[in-house]
N, C-alpha and C positions, 0 to 999 in steps of 0.2 A: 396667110403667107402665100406668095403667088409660088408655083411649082415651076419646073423645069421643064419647058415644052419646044425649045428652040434646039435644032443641033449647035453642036458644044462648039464651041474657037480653039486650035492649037494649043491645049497649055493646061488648060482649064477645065478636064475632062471629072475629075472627081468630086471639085465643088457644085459640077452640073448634076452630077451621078447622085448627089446625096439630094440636091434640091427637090430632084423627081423623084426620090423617095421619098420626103417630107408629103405631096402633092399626092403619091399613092396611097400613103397613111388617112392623110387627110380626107380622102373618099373613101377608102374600103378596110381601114386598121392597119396595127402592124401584123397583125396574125395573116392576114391574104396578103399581105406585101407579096410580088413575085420578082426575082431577078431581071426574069425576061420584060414583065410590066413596065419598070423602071428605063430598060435599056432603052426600049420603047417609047416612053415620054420622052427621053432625053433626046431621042435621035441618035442612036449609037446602036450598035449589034449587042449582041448578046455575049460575043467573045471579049467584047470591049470590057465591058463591065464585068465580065469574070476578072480578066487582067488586074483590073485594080482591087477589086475586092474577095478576089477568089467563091466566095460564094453568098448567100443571103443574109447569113447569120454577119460576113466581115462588112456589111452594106451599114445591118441595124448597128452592129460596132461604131460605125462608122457616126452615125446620125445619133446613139446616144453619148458620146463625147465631146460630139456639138453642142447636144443639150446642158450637159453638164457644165463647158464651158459660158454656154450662152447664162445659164442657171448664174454663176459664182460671180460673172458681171452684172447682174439686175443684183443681187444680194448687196454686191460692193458698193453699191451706189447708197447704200442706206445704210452704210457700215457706223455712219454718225448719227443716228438718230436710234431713237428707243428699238428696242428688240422687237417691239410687237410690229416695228415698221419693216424692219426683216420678215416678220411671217407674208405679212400683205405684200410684199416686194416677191415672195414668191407663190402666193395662188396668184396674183398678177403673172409670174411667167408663165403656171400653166395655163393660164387662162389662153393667155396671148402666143405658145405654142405649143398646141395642145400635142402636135405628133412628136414631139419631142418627149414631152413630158408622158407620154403613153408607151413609148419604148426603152426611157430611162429606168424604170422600173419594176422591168420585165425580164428579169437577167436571161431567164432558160431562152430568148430570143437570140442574144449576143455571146461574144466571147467575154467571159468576165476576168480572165486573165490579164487582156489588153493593156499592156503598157499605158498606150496614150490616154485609153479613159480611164485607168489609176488614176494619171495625173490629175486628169479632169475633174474626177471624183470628189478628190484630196483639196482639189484648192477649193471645192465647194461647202466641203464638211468642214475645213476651217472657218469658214466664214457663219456659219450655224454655230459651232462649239467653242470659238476665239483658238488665240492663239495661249501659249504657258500649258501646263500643267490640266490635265485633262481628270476630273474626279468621279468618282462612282456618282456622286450628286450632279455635280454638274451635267457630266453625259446622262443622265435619267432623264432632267429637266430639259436636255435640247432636245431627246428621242420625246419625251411630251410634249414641248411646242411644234417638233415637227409633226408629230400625226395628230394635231388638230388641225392647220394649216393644210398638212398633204390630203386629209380626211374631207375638210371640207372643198379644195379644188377639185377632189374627186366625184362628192356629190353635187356640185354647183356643174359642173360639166357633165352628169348624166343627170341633168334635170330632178334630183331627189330632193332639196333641199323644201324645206315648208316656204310658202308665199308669204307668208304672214313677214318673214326677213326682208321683202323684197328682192331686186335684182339686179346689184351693185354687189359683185362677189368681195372686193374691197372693202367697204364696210361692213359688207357681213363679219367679216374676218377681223375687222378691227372691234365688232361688235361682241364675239365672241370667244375670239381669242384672249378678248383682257380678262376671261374669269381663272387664267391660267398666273397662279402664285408662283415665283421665284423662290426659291432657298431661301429665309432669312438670312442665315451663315458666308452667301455668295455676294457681298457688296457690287460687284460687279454687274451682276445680271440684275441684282432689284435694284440698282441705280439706273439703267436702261429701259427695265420695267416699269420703272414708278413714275419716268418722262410719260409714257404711251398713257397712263391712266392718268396723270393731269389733262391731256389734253382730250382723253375719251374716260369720260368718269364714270366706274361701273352705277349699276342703279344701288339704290337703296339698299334693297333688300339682298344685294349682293354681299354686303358685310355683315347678315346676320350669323349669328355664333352657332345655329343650328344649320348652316350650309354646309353640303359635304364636302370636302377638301379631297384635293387629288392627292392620290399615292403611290409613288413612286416603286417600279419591283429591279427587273434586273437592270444591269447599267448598261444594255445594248449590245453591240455589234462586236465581233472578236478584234483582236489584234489583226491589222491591214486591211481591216473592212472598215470605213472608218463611217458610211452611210447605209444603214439598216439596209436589206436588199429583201422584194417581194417574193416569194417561195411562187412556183409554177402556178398557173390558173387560168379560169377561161379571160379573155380579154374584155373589158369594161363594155355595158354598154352603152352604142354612140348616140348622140344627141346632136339635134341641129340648133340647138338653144344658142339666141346670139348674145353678146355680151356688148351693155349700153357703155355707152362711155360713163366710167366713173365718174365719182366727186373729185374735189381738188385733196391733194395729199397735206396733210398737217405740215406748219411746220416744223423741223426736226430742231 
């Protein structure tokens, strides 16, 4: 994603302000992100960018609200197609924005209070858990398909993943992801599920009756939290690992 390196135009000073953050993430993390840094790429003083974002922490606010919302548009777009096409619709967006998807995650960086990335949040985790009636089952099974999906854009972007997968983080994900069962009881989600495994059929020996099945513990995230949030830690490490152009996406 190209960063913010031009002084800003009359008007437009905060979508510049985040872009040269996106740009300082991308070379040195969100953790060394500096205020001044940013002002800096952007061409702007350092008072400027206090102005709009009062300090480091209202910047990353800033830039994971973006993500969130950038997140709940790549998700919508596969809103009609199998669930597993949702998971791969999002190691796709970290793949494709990684500084986003690096400070989304990170609450002790941001303010978590933020109005606007509630909002942001909310329209995301809808699109992960649907919309009606939210169950202790249901929420279990989106909290385990998203940290296989989160789990493996994690490890595909620091380079952890085994080779033997290859290096199309997309099919990895379609590869792996289908060993994840739906609720019987949820017509819903194994009707969405059951699409992704026709068109990617697990192997063989995926349906043997001595395979361990997953199991499900608590039902997530409290009331107004609606997307699980990472507890403090050091920040991931970076990788220059590029990412080929996928395969073609199934059809939905």
């Amino acid at each position: 994603m190209a960063s913010g390196s031009r002084p800003y135009h009359h008007g437009n000073l905060r979508p510049a302000l985040i872009s040269a953050a996106i740009g300082e993430i991308e070379e040195s993390g969100p953790a060394a992100m500096s205020l001044r840094a940013v002002a800096r790429r952007a061409g702007v003083t350092h008072a400027a960018a206090t102005y709009h974002f009062g300090d480091r922490a209202g910047l990353l606010t800033a830039v994971a609200a973006e993500g969130y919302r950038l997140l709940a548009e790549a998700l919508a777009q596969e809103t009609g197609c199998s669930f597993l096409e949702v998971g791969v619709a999002y190691v796709r967006f970290a793949v494709t924005h990684r500084a986003h998807f690096e400070v989304m995650y990170r609450p002790e960086l941001y303010h978590r209070d933020d109005a606007e990335l509630g909002r942001a949040r909310e329209a995301a985790a809808t699109l992960l858990y649907g919309t009606g009636e939210i169950t202790r089952e249901r929420m279990a099974y989106g909290v385990a398909a998203w940290s296989i999906v989160h789990g493996l854009a994690t490890l595909w972007l620091n380079g952890n993943l085994p080779a033997q997968l290859g290096d199309d983080p997309e099919e990895i994900t379609r590869v792996v992801a289908s060993h994840l069962s739906p609720p019987r009881q949820d017509p819903a989600l194994a009707g969405r599920l059951l699409t992704s495994h026709q068109n990617h059929p697990l192997p063989a020996w995926s349906h043997s009756p001595s395979r361990p099945r997953l199991r499900y513990g608590a039902a997530g995230p409290g009331p107004g939290s609606p997307w699980p949030t990472a507890g403090p830690g050091r920040s991931p490490r970076r990788s220059s690992r590029p990412h080929r152009a996928s395969s073609p996406r199934p059809e939905c």
